[in-house]
N, C-alpha and C positions, 0 to 999 in steps of 0.2 A: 266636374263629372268626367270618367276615365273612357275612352271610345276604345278602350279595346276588349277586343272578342276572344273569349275560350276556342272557340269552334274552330277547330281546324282544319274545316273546308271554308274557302271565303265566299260571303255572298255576293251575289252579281253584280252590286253597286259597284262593291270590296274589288272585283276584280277589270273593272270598267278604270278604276280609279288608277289600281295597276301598273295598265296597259296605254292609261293614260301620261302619269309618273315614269316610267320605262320609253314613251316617246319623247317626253322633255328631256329625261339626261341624254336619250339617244342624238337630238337635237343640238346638244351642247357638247356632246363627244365628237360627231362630226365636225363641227365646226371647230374645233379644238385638232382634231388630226388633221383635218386640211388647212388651216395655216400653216402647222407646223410644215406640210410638205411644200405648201405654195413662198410661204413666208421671203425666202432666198431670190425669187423669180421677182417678187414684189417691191424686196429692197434694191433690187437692180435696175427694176422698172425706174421708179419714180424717185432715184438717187439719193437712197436713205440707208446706205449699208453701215453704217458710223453707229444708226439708232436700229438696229437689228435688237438688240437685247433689250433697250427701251419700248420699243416697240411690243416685242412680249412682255415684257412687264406690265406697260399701260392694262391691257386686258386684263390682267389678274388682281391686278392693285383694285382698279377700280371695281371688279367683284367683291372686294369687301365690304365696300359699304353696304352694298345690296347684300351682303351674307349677313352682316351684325342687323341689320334694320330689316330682312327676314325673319332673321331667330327674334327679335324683339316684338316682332308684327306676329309674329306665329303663336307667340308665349301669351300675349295682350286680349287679340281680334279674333283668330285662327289665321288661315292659308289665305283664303279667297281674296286680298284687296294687296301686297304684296305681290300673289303670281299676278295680276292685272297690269298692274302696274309695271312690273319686271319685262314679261314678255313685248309689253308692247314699245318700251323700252331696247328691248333685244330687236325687236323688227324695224325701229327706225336705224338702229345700228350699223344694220345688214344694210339699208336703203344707201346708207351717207355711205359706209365703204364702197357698195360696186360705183360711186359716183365720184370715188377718191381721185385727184390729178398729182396730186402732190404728197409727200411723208407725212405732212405735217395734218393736212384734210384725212388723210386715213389713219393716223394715231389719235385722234379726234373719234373718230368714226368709232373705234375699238376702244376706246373709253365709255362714249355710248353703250354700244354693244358687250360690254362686260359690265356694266353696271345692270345692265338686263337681264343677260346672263346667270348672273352671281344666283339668282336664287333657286337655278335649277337644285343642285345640292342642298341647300338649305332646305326649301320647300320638301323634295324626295324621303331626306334621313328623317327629316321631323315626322312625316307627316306617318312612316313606318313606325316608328316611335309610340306616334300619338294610336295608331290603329292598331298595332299588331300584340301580341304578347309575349316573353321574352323569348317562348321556345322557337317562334318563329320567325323572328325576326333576321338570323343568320340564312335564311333562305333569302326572304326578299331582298335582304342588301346583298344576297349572289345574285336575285335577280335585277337590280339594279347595276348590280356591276356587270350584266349581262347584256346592259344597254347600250355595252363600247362594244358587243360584239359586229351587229350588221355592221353600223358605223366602221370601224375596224376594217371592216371586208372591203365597203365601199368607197370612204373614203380617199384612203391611198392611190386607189385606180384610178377613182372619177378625178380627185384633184390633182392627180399627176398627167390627166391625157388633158383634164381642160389647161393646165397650164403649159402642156408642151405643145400643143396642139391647137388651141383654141385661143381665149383671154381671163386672165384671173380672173377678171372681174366677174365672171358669171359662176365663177365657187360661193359668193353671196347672193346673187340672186337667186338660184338653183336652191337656197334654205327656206326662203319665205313661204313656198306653201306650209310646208310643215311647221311652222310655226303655227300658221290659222289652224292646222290640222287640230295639235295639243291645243290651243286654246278651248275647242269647241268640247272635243274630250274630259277637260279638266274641268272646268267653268262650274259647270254642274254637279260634278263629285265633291268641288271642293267647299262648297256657299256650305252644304249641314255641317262643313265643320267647325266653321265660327263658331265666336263665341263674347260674351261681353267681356269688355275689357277686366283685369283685373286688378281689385286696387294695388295688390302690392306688387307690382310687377315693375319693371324697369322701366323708365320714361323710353320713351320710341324717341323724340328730340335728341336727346342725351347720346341713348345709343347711335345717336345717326353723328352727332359730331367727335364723338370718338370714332366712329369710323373712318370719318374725314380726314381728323386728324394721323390715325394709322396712314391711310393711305397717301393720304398727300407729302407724310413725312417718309415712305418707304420709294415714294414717288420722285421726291428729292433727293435722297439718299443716291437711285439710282442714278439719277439724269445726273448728278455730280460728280458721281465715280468713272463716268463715261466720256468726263471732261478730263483734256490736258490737267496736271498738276501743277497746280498753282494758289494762291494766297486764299481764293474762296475759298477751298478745301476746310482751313481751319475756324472758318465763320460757317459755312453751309453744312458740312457734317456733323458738326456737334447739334447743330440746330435739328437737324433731320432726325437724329435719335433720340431727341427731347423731345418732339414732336411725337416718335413713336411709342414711345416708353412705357408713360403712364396709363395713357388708354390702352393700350394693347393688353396689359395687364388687369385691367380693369375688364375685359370682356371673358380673360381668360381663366379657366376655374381657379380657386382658391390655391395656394401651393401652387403657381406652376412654374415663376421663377427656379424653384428647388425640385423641380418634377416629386412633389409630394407622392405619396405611393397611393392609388386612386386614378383618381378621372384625371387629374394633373398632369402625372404619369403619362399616360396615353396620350394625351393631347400633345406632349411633347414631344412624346415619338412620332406621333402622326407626323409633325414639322419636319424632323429630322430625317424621315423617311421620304416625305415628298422631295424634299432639298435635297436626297443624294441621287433619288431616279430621276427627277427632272434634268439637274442639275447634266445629265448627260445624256438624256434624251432630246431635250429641248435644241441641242448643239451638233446632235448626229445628223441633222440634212445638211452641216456646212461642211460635218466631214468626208461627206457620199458626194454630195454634189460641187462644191467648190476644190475640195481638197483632191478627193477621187474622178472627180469628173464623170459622175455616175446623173443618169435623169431623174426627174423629179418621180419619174412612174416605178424605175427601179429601185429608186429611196423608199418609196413608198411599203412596199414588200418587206420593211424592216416593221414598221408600226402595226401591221396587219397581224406579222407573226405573234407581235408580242403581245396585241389586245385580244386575241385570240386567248393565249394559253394562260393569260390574266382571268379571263372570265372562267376557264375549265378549273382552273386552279384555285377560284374563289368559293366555285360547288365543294371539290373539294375538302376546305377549307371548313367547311357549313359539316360536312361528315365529320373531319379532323378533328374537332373542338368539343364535341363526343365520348373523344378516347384520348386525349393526350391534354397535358399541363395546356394551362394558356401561356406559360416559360418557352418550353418546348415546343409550341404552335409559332412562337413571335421569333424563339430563334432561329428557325429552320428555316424561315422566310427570311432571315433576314441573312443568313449565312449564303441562300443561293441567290438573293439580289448582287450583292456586294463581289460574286465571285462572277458575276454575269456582267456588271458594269467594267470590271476590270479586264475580260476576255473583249469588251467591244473597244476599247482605248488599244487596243494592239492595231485596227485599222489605219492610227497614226504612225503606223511603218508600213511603207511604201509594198514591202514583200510580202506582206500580206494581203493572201486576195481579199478582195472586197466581199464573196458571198459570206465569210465568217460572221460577219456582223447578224446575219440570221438568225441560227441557231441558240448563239448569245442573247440575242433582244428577244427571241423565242423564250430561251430558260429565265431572263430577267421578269418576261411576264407572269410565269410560274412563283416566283420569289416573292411578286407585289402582290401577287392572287390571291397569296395565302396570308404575309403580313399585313395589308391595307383591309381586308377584310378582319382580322383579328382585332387589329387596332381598334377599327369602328365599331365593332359589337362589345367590343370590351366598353367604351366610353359609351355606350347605350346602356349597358349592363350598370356601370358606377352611376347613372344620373337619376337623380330624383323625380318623381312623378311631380309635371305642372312644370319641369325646366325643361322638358327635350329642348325647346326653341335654343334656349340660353345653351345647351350640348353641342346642339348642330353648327350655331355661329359660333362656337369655340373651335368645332372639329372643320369648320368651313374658313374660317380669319387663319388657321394657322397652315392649313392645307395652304390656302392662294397665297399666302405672305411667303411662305416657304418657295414656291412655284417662281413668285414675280423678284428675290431676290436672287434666286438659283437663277435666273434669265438675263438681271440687272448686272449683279455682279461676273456674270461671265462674259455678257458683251463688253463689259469694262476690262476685262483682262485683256481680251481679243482685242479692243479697240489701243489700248495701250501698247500690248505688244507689236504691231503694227507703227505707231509711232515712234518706240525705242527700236523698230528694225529687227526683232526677232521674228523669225519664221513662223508661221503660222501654226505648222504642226506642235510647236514649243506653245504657244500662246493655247491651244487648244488640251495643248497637253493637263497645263495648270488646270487648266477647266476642271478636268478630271480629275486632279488631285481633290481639288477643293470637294469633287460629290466624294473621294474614298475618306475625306474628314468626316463626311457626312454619317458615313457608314461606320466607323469607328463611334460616333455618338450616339448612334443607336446603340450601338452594343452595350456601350457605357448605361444608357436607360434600361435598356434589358436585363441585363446585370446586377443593378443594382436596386431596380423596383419590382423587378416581377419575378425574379429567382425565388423557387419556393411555390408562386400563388399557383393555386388549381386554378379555378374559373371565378370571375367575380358573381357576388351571391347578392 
């Protein structure tokens, strides 16, 4: 039975449900922007600057499982035993971080707390999906993307003065009300949407140990590329991508090995797109603050600009799709990301002042505003009624796999360059190569799958 409504005014529940949904991602944007700003201060603290890039990976890795065993629980039950589960989940997370002494107790902690996490996106896109109809749907995922906006605003500040100012540790405690807030919000919107399981649907077990498997092999992949080079290399990496291989493909739509032209398609670019903006997002507070010697509160004022003009750019975007090719929609996004990642890698020379980084990470959020929103309505648009679940943990396993190797893989540059004795700004540099491969693979997807399409039907 299909829960969505012609009416395009929503009903009260409809908008309860929202506002509810819009405080969970907001929840998980915050927390999300204030590592990133505190993160450097953390590895200092508690003498784990080696596992900087493991460190963010853990959190996202372990969001997959909770993504593929959302989308499986969502397709199966509905929402309601999932978010329960997740959140509360998320809030022991928060508990064992502010209680962290050590790397190793707070990369713990953030395994937790991304395993909790993970189903904020999963639950949101679905559950739009599951309620909305398709003309409306490129609103709510602007209003959803409109959930990094306060985050965005507050984050940077609040976690730039408690960490310069204060103790990290209370950038986790300072979440926990809100977390009880969204529960009590959700709880209740979410129970009518169960549903009995159904028979042909994907085992929930199943799903949950290919998740495992993903993540614990993207998990290794990481933590071994951050090691010295040496003999495990050739026993531990091959292992790691056997590990990931199979199942990862198995969650992800048909074709996508070949980005088949379709949901395939999309989901691939989703990857490639996450991988080239993280991939130098995630690395800009080492270049503001280690590199430039800029505070956590002035670094800060980078992420704000840019989650800002991400959300203006996502409304936008909800217009744009209207009147122009969805070719035209994913290149134009994808044209001013790519020219915006490559204006903030100039930071890497000394003569340049450091407010440039603005601007750039300003127009980068205009670029994702428009592409990240495109992407996702598009792979809503190709999916079959009775799979959103199965869409979402597609467009969810390859967003965070994307995220946590863009993070893996770069602490491993930086950790290495460091031991062969290259300069930092060289080790950072690569960084950036590696997201403008990124950006070149988009184009190659764009190019070759969506030249031609108008909008999918």
């Amino acid at each position: 039975m299909s829960h969505k409504s012609e009416d395009p005014e929503l009903s009260a529940p409809a908008r309860s449900l929202q506002l509810g949904l819009i405080l969970a991602v907001s929840l998980h944007a915050f927390d999300e922007l204030v590592i990133a700003i505190a993160l450097p201060t953390i590895a200092r603290d508690l003498g784990g600057g080696d596992w900087y890039g493991v460190t963010l990976a853990s959190y996202i890795l372990a969001g997959l499982v909770s993504v593929v065993w959302a989308g499986s629980s969502i397709d199966r039950r509905g929402p309601l035993r999932i978010f329960v589960v997740g959140y509360s989940l998320f809030a022991v997370g928060l508990i064992l971080a502010t209680l962290a002494s050590n790397m190793w107790e707070f990369v713990a902690a953030r395994v937790i707390q991304g395993f909790g996490g993970g189903i904020s996106f999963t639950v949101a896109y679905a559950i739009t999906n599951i309620v909305l109809p398709k003309d409306q749907r490129p609103r709510m995922v602007a209003w959803l993307d409109s959930a990094w906006l306060i985050p965005s605003l507050l984050a940077p500040a609040i976690g730039g003065y408690i960490v310069d100012y204060l103790n990290w540790h209370w950038v986790f405690i300072a979440q926990l009300p809100f977390v009880l807030i969204a529960g009590i919000l959700l709880y209740p919107r979410l129970k009518p949407l169960n549903k009995t399981p159904a028979p042909g649907s994907q085992d929930s077990r199943r799903a949950i140990g290919r998740a495992l498997r993903i993540a614990g092999g993207a998990g290794l992949f990481v933590t071994v590329i951050a090691q010295p080079v040496n003999w495990f290399w050739l026993i531990l990496l091959p292992l790691s991508v056997a590990l990931v291989w199979r199942p990862f493909l198995k969650v992800m739509p048909p074709g996508f090995a070949t980005a088949r032209v379709g949901l395939a398609a999309a989901v691939m670019l989703h990857f490639w797109l996450f991988y080239a903006f993280y991939a130098a997002e995630l690395f800009m507070p080492l270049i503001m603050i280690e590199f430039r010697g800029l505070s956590s509160s002035v670094t800060g004022l980078a992420f704000t600009s840019c989650a800002i003009t991400w959300v203006a750019a996502s409304f936008f975007q909800a217009w744009l799709c209207t009147r122009v090719s969805l070719f035209y929609s994913l290149f134009l996004g994808m044209c001013i990301t790519t020219l915006s990642v490559a204006a903030a890698a100039s930071l890497l020379l000394p003569q340049v002042p450091y407010w440039v980084v603005y601007p750039a990470w300003a127009v980068a959020g205009v670029g994702m505003g428009i592409s990240f929103n495109t992407v996702v309505s598009a792979t809503m648009d190709y999916t079959r009624e009775g799979e959103e679940g199965a869409t979402s943990t597609a467009n969810g396993i390859a967003g965070s796999l994307a995220i946590g190797l863009a993070a893996g893989v770069g602490g491993a540059i930086i950790n290495h360059g460091e031991q062969a004795g290259v300069g930092f700004a060289s080790s950072l540099g690569l960084v950036w190569v590696m997201a403008g491969i990124a950006c070149l693979a988009c184009f190659g997807v764009i190019w070759a799958r969506f030249r031609g399409v108008d909008q999918p039907h």
